[in-house]
Every structure is written in structure tokens, then in C-alpha cells.
Biopython code that builds the backbone (N, CA, C, O; Angstrom):
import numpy as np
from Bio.PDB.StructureBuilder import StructureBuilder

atoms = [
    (1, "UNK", "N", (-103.302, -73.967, 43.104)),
    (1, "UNK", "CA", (-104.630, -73.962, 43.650)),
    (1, "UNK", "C", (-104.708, -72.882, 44.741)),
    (1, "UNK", "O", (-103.753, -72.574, 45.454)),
    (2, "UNK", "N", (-105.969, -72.320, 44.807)),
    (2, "UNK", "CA", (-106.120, -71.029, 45.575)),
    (2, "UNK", "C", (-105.978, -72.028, 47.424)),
    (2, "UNK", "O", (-106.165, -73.119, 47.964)),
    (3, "UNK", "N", (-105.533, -70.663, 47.660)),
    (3, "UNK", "CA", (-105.647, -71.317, 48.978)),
    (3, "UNK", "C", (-106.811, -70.852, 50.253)),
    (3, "UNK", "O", (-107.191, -69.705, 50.023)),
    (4, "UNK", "N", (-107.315, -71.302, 51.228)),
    (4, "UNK", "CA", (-108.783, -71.201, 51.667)),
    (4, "UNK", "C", (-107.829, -71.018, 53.053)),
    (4, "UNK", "O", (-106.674, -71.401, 53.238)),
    (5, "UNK", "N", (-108.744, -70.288, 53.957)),
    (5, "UNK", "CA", (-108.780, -70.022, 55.931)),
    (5, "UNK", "C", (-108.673, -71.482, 56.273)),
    (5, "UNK", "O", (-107.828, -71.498, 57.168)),
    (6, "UNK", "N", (-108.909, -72.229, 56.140)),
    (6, "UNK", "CA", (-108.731, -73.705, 57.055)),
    (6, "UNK", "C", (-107.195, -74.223, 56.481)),
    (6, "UNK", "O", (-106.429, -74.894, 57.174)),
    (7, "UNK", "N", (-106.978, -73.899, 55.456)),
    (7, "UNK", "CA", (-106.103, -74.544, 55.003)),
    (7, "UNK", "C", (-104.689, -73.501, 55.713)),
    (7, "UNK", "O", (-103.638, -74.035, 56.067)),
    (8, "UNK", "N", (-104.865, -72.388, 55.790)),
    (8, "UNK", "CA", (-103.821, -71.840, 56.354)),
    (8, "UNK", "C", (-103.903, -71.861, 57.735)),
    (8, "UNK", "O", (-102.880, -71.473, 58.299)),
    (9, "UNK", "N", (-105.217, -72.348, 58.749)),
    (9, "UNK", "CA", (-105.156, -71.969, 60.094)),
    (9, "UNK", "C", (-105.064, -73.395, 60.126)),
    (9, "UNK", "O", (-105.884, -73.781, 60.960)),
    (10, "UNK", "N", (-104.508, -74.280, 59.660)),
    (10, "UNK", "CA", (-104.309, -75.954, 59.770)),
    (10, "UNK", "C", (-102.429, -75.798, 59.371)),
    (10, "UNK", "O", (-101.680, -76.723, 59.687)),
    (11, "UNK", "N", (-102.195, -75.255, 59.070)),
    (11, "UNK", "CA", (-100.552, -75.037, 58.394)),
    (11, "UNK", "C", (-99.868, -74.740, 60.050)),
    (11, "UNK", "O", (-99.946, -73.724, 60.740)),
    (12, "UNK", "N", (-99.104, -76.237, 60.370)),
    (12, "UNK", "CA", (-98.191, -76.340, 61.460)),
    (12, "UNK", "C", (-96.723, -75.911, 60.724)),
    (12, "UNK", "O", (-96.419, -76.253, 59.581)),
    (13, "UNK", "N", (-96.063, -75.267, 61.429)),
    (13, "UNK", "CA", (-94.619, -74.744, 61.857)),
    (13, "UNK", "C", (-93.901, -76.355, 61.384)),
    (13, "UNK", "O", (-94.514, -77.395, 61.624)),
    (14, "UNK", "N", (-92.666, -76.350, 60.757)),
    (14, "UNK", "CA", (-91.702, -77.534, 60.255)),
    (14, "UNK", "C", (-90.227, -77.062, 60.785)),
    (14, "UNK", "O", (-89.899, -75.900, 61.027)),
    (15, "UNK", "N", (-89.474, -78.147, 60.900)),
    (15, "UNK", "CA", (-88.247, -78.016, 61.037)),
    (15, "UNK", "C", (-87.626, -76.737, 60.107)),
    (15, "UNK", "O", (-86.908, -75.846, 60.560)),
    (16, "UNK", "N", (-87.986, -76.837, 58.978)),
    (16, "UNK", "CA", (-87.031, -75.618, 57.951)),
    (16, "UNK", "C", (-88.693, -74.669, 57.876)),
    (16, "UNK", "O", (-89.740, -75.256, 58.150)),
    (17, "UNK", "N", (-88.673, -73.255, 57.490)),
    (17, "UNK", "CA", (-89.312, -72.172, 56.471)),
    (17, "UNK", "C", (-90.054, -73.111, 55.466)),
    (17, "UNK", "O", (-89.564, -74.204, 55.180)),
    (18, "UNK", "N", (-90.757, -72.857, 55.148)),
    (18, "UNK", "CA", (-92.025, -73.348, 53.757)),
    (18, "UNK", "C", (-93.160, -72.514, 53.265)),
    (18, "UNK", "O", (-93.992, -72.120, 54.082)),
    (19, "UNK", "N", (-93.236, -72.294, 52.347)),
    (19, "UNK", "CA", (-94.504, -71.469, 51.596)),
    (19, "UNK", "C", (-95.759, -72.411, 51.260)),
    (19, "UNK", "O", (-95.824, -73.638, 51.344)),
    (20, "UNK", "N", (-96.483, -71.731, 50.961)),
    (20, "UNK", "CA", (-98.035, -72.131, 50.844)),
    (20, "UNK", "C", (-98.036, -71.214, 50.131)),
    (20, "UNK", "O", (-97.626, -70.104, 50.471)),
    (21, "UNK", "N", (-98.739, -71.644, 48.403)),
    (21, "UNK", "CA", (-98.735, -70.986, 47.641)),
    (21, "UNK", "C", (-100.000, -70.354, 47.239)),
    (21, "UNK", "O", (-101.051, -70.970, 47.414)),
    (22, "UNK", "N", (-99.994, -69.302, 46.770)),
    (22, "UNK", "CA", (-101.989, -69.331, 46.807)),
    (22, "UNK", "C", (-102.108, -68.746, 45.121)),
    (22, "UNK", "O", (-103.192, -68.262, 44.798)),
    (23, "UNK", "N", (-101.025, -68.799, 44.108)),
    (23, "UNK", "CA", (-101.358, -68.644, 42.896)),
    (23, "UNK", "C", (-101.026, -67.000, 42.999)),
    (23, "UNK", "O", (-101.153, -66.203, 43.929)),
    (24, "UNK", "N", (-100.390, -66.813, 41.188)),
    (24, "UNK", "CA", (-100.040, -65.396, 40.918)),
    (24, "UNK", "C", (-99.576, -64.730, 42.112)),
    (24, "UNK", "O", (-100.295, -64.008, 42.802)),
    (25, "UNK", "N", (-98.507, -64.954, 42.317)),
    (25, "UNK", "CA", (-97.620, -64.430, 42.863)),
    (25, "UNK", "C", (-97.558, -64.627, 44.464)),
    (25, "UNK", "O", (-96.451, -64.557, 44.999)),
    (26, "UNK", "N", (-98.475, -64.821, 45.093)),
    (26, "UNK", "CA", (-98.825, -64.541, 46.472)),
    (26, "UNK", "C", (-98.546, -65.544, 47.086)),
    (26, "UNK", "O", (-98.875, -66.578, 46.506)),
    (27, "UNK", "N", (-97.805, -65.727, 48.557)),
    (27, "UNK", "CA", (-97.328, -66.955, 49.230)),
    (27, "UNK", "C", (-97.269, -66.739, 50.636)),
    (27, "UNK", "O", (-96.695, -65.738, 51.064)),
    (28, "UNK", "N", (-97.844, -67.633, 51.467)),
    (28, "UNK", "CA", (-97.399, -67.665, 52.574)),
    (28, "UNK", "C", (-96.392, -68.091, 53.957)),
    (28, "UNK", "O", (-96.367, -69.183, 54.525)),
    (29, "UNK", "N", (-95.804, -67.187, 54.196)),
    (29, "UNK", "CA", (-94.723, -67.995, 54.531)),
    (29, "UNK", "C", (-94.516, -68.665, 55.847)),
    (29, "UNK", "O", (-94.204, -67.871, 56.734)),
    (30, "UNK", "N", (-94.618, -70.063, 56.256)),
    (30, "UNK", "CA", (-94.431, -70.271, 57.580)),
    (30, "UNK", "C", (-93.279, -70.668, 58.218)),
    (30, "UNK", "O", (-92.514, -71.533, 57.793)),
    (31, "UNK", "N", (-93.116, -69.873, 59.510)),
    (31, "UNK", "CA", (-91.764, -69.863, 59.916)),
    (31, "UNK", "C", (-91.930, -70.871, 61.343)),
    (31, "UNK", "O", (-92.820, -70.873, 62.194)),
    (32, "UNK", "N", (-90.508, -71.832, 61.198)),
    (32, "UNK", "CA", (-90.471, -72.615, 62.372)),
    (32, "UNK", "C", (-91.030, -72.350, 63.793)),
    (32, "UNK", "O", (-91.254, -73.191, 64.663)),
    (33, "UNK", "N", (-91.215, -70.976, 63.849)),
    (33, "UNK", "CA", (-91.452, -70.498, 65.204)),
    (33, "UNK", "C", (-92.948, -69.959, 65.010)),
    (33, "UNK", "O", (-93.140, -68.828, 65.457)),
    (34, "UNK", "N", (-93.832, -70.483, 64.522)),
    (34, "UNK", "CA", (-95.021, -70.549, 64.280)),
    (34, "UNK", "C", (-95.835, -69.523, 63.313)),
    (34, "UNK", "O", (-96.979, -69.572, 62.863)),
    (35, "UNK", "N", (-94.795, -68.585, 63.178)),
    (35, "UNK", "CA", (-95.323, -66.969, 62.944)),
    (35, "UNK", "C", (-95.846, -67.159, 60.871)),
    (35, "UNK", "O", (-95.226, -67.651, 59.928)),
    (36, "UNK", "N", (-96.855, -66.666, 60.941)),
    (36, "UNK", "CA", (-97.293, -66.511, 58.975)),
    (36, "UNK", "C", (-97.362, -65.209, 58.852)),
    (36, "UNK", "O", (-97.895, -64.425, 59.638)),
    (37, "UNK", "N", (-96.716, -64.927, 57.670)),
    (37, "UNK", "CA", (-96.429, -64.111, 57.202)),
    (37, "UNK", "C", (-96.609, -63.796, 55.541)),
    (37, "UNK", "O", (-96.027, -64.665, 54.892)),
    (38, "UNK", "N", (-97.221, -62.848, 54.753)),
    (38, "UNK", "CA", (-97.789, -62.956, 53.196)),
    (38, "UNK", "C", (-96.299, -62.045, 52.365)),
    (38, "UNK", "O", (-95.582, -61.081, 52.637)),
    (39, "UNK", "N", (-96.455, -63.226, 51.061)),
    (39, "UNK", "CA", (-94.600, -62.520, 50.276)),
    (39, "UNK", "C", (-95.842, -62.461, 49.325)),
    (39, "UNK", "O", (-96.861, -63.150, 49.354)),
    (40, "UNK", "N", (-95.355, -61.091, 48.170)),
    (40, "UNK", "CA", (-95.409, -60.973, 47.168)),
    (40, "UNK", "C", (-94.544, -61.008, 46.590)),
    (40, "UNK", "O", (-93.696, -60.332, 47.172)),
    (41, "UNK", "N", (-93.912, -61.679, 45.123)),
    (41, "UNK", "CA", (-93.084, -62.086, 44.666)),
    (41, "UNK", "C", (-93.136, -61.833, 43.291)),
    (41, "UNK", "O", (-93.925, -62.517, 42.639)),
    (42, "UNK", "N", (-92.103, -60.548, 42.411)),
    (42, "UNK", "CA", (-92.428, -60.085, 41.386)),
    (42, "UNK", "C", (-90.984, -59.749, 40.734)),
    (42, "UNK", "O", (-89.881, -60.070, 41.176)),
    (43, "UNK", "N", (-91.252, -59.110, 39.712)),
    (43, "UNK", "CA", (-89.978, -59.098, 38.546)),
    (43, "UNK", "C", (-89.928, -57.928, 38.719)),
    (43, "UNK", "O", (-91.039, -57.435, 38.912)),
    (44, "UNK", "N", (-88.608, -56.822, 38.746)),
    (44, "UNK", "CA", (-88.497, -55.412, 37.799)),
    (44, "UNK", "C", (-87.129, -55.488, 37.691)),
    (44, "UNK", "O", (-86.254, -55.907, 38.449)),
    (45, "UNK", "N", (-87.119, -54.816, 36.192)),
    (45, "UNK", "CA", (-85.823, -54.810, 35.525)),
    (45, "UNK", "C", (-85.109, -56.376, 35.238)),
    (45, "UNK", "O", (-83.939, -56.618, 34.943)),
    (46, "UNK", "N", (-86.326, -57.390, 35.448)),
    (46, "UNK", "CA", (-85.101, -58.849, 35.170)),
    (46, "UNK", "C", (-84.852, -59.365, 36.198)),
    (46, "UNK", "O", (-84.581, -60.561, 36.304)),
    (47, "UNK", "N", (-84.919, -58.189, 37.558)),
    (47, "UNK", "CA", (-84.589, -59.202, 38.591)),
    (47, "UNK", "C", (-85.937, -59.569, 39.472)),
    (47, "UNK", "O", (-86.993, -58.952, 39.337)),
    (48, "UNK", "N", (-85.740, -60.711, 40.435)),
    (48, "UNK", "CA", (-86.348, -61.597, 41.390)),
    (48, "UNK", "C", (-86.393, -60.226, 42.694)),
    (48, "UNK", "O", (-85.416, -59.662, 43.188)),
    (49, "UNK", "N", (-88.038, -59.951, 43.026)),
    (49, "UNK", "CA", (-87.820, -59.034, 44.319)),
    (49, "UNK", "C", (-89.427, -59.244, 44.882)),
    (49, "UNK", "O", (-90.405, -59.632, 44.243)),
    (50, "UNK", "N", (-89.338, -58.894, 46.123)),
    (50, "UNK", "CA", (-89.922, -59.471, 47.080)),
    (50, "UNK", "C", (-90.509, -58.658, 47.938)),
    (50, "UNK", "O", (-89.749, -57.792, 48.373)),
    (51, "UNK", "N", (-92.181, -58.612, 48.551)),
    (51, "UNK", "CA", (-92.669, -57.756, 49.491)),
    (51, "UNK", "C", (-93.380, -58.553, 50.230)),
    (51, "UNK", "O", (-94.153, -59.476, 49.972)),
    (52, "UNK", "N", (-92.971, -58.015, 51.285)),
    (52, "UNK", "CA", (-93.982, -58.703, 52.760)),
    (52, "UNK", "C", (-95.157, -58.059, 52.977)),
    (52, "UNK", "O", (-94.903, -56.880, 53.221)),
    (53, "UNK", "N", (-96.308, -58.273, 53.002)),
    (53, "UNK", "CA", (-97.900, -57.694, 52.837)),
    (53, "UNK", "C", (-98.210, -57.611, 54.333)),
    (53, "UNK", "O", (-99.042, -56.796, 54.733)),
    (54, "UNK", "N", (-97.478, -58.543, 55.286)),
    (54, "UNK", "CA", (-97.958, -58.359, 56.329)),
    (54, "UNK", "C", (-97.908, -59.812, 57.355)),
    (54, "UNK", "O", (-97.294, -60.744, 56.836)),
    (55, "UNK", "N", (-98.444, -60.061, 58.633)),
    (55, "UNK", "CA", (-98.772, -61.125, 59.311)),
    (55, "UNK", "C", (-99.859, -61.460, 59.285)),
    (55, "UNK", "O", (-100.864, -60.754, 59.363)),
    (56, "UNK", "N", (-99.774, -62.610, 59.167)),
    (56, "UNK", "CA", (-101.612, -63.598, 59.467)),
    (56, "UNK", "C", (-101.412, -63.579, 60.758)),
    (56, "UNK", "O", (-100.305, -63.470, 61.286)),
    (57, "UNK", "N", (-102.497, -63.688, 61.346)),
    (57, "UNK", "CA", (-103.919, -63.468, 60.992)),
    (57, "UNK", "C", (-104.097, -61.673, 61.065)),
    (57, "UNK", "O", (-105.184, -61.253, 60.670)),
    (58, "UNK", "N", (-103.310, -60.876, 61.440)),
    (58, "UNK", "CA", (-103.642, -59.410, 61.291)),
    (58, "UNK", "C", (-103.967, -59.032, 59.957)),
    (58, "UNK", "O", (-104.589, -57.980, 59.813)),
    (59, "UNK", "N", (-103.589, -59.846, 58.739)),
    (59, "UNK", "CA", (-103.875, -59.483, 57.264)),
    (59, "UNK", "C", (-104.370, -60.568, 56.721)),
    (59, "UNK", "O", (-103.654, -61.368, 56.119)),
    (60, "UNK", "N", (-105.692, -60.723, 56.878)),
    (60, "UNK", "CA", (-106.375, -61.829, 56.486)),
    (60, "UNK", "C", (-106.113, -61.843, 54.647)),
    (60, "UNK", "O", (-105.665, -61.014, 53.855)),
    (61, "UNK", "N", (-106.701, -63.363, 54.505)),
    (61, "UNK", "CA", (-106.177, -64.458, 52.860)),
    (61, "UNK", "C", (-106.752, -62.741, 52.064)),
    (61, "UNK", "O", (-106.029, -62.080, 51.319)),
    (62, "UNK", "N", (-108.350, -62.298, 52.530)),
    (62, "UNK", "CA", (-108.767, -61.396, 51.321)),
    (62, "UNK", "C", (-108.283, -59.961, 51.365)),
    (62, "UNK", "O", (-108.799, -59.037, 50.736)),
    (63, "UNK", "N", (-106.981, -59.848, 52.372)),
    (63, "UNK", "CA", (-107.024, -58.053, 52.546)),
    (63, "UNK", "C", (-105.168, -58.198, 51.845)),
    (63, "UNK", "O", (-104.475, -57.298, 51.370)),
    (64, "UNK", "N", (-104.750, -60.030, 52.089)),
    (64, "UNK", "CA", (-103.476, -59.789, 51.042)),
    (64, "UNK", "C", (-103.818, -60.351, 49.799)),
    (64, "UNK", "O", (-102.776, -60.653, 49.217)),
    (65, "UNK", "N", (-104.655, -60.582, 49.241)),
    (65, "UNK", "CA", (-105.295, -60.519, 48.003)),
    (65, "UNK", "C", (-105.699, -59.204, 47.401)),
    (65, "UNK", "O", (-105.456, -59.090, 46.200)),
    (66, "UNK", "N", (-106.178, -58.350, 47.910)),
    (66, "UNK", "CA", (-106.341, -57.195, 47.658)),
    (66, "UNK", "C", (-104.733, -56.398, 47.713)),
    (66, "UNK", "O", (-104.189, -55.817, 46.775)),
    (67, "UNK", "N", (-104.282, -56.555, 48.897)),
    (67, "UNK", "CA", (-102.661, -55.275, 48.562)),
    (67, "UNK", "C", (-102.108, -56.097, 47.337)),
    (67, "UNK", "O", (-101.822, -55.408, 46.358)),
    (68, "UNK", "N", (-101.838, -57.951, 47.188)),
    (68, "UNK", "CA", (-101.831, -57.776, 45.927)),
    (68, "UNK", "C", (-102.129, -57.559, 45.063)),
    (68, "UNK", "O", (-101.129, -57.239, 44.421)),
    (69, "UNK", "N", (-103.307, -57.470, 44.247)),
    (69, "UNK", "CA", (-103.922, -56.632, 43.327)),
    (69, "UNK", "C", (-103.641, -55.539, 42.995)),
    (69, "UNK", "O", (-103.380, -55.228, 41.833)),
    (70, "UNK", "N", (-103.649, -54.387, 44.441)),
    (70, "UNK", "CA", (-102.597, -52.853, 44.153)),
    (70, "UNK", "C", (-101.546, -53.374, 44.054)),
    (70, "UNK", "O", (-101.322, -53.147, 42.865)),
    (71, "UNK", "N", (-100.537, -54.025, 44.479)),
    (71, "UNK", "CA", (-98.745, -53.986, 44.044)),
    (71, "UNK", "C", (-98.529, -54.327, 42.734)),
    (71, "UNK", "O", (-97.721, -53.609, 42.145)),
    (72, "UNK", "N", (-98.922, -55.034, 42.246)),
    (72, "UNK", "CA", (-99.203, -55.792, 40.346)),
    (72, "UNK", "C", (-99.742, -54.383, 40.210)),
    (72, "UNK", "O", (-98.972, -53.851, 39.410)),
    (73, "UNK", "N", (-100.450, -53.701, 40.487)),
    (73, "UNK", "CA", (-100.940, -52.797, 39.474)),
    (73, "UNK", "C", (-99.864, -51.753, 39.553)),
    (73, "UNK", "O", (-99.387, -51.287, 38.518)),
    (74, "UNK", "N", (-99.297, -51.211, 41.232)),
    (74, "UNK", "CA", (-98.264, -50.213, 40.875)),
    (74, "UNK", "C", (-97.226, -50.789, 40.676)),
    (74, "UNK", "O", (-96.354, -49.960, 40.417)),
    (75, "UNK", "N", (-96.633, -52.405, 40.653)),
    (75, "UNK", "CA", (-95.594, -52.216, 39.954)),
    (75, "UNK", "C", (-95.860, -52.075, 38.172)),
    (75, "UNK", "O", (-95.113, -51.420, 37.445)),
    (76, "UNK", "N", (-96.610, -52.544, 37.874)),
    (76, "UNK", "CA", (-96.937, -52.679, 36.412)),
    (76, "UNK", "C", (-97.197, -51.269, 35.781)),
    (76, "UNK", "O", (-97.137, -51.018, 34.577)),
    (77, "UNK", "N", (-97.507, -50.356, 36.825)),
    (77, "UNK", "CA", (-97.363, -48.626, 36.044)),
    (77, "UNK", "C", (-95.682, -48.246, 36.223)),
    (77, "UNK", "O", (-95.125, -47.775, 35.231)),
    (78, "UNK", "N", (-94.951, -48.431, 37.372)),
    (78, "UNK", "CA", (-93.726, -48.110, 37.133)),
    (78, "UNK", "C", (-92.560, -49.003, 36.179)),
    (78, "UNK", "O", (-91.507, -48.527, 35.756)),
    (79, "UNK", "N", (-92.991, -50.252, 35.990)),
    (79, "UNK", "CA", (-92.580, -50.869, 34.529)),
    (79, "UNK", "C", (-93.059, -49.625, 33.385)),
    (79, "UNK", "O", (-92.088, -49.174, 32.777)),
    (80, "UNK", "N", (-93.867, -49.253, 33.154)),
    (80, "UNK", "CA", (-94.553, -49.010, 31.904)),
    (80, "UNK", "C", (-93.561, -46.927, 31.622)),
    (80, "UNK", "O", (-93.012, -46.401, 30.654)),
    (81, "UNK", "N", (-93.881, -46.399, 33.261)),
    (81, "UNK", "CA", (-93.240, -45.390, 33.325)),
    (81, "UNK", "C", (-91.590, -44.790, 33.208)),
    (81, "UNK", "O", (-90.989, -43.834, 32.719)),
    (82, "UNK", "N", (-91.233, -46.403, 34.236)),
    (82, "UNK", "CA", (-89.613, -46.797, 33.800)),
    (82, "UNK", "C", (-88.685, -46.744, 32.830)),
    (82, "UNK", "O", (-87.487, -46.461, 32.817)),
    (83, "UNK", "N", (-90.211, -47.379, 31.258)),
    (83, "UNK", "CA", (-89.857, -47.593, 30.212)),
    (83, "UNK", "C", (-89.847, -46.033, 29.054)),
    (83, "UNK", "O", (-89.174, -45.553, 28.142)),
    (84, "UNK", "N", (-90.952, -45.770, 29.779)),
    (84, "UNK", "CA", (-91.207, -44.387, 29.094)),
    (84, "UNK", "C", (-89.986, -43.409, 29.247)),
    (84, "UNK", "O", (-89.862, -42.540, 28.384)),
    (85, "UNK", "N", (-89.169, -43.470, 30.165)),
    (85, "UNK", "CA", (-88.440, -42.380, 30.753)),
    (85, "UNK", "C", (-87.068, -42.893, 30.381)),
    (85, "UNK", "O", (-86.206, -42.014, 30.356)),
    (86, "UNK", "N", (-86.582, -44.400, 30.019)),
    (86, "UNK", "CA", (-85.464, -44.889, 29.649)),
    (86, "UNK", "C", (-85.586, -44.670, 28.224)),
    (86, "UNK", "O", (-84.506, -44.360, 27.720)),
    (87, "UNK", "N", (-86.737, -44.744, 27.261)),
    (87, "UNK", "CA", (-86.664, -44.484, 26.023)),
    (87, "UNK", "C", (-86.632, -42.497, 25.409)),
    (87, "UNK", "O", (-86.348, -42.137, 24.267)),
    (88, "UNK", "N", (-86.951, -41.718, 26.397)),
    (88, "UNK", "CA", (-87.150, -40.455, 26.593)),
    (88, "UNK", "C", (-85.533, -40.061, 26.507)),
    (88, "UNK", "O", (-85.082, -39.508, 25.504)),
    (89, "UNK", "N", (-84.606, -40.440, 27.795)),
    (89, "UNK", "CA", (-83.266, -40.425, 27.798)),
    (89, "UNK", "C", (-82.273, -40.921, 26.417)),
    (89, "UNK", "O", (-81.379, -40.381, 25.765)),
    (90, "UNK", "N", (-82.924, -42.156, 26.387)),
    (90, "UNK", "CA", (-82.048, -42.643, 25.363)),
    (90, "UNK", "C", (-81.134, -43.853, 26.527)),
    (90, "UNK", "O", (-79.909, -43.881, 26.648)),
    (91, "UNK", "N", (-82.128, -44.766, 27.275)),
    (91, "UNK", "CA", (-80.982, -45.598, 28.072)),
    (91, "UNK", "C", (-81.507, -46.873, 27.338)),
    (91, "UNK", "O", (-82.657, -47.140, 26.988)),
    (92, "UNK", "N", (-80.295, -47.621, 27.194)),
    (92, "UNK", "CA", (-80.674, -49.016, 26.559)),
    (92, "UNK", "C", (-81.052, -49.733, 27.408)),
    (92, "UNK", "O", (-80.363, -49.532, 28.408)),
    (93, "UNK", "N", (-82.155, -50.860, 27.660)),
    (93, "UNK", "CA", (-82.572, -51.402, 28.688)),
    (93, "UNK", "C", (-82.044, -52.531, 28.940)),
    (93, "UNK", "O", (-82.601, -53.447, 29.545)),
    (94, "UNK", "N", (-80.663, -52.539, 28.380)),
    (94, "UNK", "CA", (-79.822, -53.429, 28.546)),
    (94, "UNK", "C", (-79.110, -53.297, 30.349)),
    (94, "UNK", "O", (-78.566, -54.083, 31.125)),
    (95, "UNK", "N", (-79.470, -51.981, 30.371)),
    (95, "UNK", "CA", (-78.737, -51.202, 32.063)),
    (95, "UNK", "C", (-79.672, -51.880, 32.875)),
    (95, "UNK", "O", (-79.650, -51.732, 34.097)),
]
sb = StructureBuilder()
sb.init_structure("model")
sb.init_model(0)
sb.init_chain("A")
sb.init_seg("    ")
for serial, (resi, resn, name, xyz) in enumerate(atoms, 1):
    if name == "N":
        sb.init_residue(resn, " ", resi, " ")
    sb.init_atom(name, np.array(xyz, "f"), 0.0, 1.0, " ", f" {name:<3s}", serial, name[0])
structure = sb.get_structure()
């Protein structure tokens, strides 16, 4: 479920790290010491990798909705270019 401004300016600090998920990829992360912070969370090559968009409230819910939108899109051209250039070589994408 998408996540809304009340729902993240209501999100208290816990003993451990916890995310707040806001769908396709995007999460927020709150850290014991009060601080939020936005992960984008994506695949290349097979593996699990990870970008920080920024701090709440300096990067409000719709401006890391938007950098995600561009990161899915440039990672999804350098998948596509990756592929172009491993089949060009001759690399098995087994590497």
C-alpha cells in the first residue's frame, strides 16, 4: 500500500532500523536516532543493490517518487545497453 505524509510524519524511531514500504521498490528507512531516509532497491546483473534518494523531510514522498521513476528508467536503459554490448563482445551473461 502506497504510503501518504501523515503516515510517515507519524513513523516514531524503534529500538532496531525498520522500513516503511511505499510499493515498487521505494522504502523508507527509519533509523533509531530519529533520522528518515528514502532506499531504492533494485536488481543488476542478478544481484540485490541499493540507492539512497535522500533525507525526509528535505526529499519529500513526491520528489522520491519522482528520482524513482528516473532510476528504474536509467537503470532499465543500462540493463538493455549492458546487454547490447555483452552480446556485441561475445560475453556469456553467465559473468
Amino acid at each position: 500500500m502506497p504510503l501518504n505524509d501523515m503516515q510517515i510524519r507519524r513513523a516514531k524511531p524503534e529500538a532496531k532500523t525498520y522500513t516503511l514500504g511505499d510499493g515498487q521498490v521505494l522504502s523508507l528507512l527509519i533509523e533509531p536516532n530519529g533520522s528518515k531516509s528514502w532506499r531504492f532497491r533494485y536488481r543488476f546483473a542478478g544481484k540485490p543493490k541499493m540507492i539512497s534518494l535522500g533525507v525526509y523531510p528535505t526529499i519529500t514522498l513526491a520528489d522520491a517518487r519522482s528520482h524513482r521513476h528516473v532510476a528504474t528508467q536509467q537503470s532499465q536503459s543500462v540493463r538493455t545497453i549492458g546487454h547490447e554490448c555483452s552480446v556485441v563482445i561475445g560475453i556469456d551473461e553467465a559473468y
